[in-house]
C-alpha positions in Angstrom: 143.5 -45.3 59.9 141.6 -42.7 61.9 142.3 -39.4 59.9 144.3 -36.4 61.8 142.0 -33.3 62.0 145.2 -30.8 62.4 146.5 -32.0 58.9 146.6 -29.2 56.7 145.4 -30.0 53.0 148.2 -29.1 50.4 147.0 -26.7 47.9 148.4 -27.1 44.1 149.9 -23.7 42.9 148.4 -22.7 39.8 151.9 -22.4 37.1 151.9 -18.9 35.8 150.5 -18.2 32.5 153.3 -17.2 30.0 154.2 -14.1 29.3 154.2 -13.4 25.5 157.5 -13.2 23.3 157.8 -9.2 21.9 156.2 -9.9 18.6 158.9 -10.0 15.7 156.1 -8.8 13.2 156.4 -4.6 14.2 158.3 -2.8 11.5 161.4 -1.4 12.7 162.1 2.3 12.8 161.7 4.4 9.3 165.0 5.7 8.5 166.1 9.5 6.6 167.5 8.3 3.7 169.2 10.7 1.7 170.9 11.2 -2.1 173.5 13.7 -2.4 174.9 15.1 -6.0 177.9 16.9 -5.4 179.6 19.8 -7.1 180.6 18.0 -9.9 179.9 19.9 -12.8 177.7 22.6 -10.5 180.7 23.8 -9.1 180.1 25.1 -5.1 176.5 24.1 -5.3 175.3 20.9 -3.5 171.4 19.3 -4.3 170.7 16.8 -1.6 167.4 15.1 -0.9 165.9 13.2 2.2 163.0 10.9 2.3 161.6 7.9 4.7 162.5 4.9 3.9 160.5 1.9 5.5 157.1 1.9 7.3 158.4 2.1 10.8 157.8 5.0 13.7 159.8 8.0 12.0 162.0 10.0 14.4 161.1 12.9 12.4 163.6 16.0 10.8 164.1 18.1 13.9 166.8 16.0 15.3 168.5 16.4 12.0 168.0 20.1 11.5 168.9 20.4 15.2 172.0 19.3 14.4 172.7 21.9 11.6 172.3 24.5 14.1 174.5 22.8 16.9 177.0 20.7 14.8 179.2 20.6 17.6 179.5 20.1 21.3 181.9 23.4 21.9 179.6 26.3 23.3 182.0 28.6 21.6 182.5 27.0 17.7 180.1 24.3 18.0 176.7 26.5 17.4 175.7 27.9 13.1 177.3 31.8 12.6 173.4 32.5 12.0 170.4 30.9 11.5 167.0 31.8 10.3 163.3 31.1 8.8 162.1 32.2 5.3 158.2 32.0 4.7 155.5 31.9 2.4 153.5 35.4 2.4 150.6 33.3 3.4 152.1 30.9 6.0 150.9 31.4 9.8 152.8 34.0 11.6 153.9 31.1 14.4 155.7 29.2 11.7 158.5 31.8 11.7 159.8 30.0 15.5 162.0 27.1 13.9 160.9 24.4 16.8 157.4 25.2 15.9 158.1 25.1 11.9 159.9 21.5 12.3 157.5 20.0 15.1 154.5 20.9 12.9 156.0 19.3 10.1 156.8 16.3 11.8 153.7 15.6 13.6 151.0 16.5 10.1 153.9 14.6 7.6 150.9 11.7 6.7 153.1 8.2 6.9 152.1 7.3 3.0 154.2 10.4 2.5 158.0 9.7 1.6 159.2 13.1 0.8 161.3 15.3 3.7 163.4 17.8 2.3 166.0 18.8 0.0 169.3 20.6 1.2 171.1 23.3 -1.5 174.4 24.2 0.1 176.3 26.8 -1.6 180.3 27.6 -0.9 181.1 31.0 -0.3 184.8 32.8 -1.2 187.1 33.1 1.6 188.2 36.5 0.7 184.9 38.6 1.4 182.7 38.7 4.7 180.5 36.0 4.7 177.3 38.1 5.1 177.8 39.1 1.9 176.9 35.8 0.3 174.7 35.0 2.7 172.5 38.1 1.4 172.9 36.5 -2.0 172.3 32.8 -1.0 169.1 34.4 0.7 167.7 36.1 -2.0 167.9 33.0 -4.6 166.5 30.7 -1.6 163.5 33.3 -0.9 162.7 34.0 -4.4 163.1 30.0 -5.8 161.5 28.2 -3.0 159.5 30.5 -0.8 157.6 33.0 -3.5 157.6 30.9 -6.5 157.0 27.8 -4.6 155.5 28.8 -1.2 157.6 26.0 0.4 159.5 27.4 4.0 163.0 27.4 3.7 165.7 27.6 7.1 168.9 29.0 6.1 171.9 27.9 7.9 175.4 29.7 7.7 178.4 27.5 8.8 182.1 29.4 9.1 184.7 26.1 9.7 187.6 28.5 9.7 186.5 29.6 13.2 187.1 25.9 14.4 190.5 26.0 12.7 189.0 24.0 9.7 190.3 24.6 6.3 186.7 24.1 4.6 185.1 27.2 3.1 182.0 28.7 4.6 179.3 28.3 3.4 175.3 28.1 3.7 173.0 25.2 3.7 169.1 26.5 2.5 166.8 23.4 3.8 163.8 23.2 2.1 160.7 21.4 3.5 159.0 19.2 0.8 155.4 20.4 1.4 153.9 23.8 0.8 152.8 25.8 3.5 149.7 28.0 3.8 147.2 29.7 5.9 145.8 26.0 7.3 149.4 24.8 7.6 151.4 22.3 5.4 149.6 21.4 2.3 150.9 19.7 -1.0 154.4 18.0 -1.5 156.5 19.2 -4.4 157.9 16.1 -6.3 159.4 17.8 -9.0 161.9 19.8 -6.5 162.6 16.6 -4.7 164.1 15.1 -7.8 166.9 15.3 -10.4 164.3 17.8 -12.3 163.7 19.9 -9.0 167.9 20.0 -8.8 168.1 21.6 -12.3 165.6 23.9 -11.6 167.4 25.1 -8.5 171.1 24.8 -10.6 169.4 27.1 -13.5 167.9 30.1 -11.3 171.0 30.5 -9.3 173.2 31.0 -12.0 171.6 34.7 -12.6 172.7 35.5 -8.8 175.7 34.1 -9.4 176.8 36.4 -11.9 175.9 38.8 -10.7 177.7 38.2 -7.4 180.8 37.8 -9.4 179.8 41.2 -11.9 180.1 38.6 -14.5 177.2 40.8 -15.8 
């Protein structure tokens, strides 16, 4: 049979390569773990400790302190009565902006490095103004952790009542795990971030407390 010049060859399609499963092998997301010791027998004094648990990407602590400052959605009750930075005498002037004290952490925390934070949160009386203990709280967070330990400190001052909350104000002092000096965050206390770090903390606050209450 004489072949037809118009036919048209038919070309075979190439199949397309396959596209790779997502490999189940990448470690999921490192999670803020965190212990808590309630009052207990420290009565109005709270020890907490955070630290990353798996070898994941790490969200790092800014969402969470974020959330100290704006524990609510309410423009009006949802926002911290007051907020601030305590540093080292040594620690770069810039590290007094909190976004820049929490991103820096963050982004130099080395991933073999468990440690975050610990949290001391101390209740205050309802019958005096809460500035008053705040002053107090300050001085035993500045003294403790930022001149005898040169670790930066945020102090955070919650007031429930104004919510309608029957919880007594109080302040949370968050303390950063690593020192900070002139060349930034250095060295990662162990000790504080442990049961011995919480007694340490119990021990030198009892002096303040006294003499908050003239018990001396």
């Amino acid at each position: 049979m004489a072949r037809n010049p118009t036919a048209r060859k038919t070309a075979t399609k190439a199949k397309p390569a396959a596209v790779p499963l997502a490999s189940t092998d990448l470690p999921a997301s490192a999670e803020l773990k965190q212990f808590s010791n309630g009052a207990g027998s420290q009565p109005g004094f709270y020890f907490e400790r955070k630290w990353w648990e798996g070898h994941g990407p790490r969200a790092g602590i800014s969402p969470w302190v974020e959330k100290k400052i704006r524990v609510g959605n309410d423009l009006a009750f949802g926002t911290a009565a007051r907020f601030e930075v305590l540093l080292p005498r040594f620690a770069p002037g810039e590290y007094a902006t909190l976004a820049h004290l929490v991103a820096r952490f963050d982004e130099t925390l080395p991933m073999y490095e468990r440690h975050a934070l610990v949290q001391v949160k101390i209740e205050l009386p309802f019958h005096e103004p809460y500035h008053v203990g705040y002053e107090v709280v300050r001085a035993f967070a500045r003294q403790h952790f930022t001149v005898e330990r040169a670790h930066p400190v945020i102090l955070v001052a919650h007031l429930p009542g104004m919510a309608g909350s029957e919880n007594k104000p109080h302040i949370h002092a968050i303390v950063l795990a690593r020192e900070l000096g002139p060349n930034g965050f250095g060295e990662t206390n162990t000790r504080m971030c442990s049961d011995k770090g919480q007694a340490d903390a119990w021990e030198a606050w009892q002096p303040r407390l006294a003499d908050w209450r003239g018990e001396r």
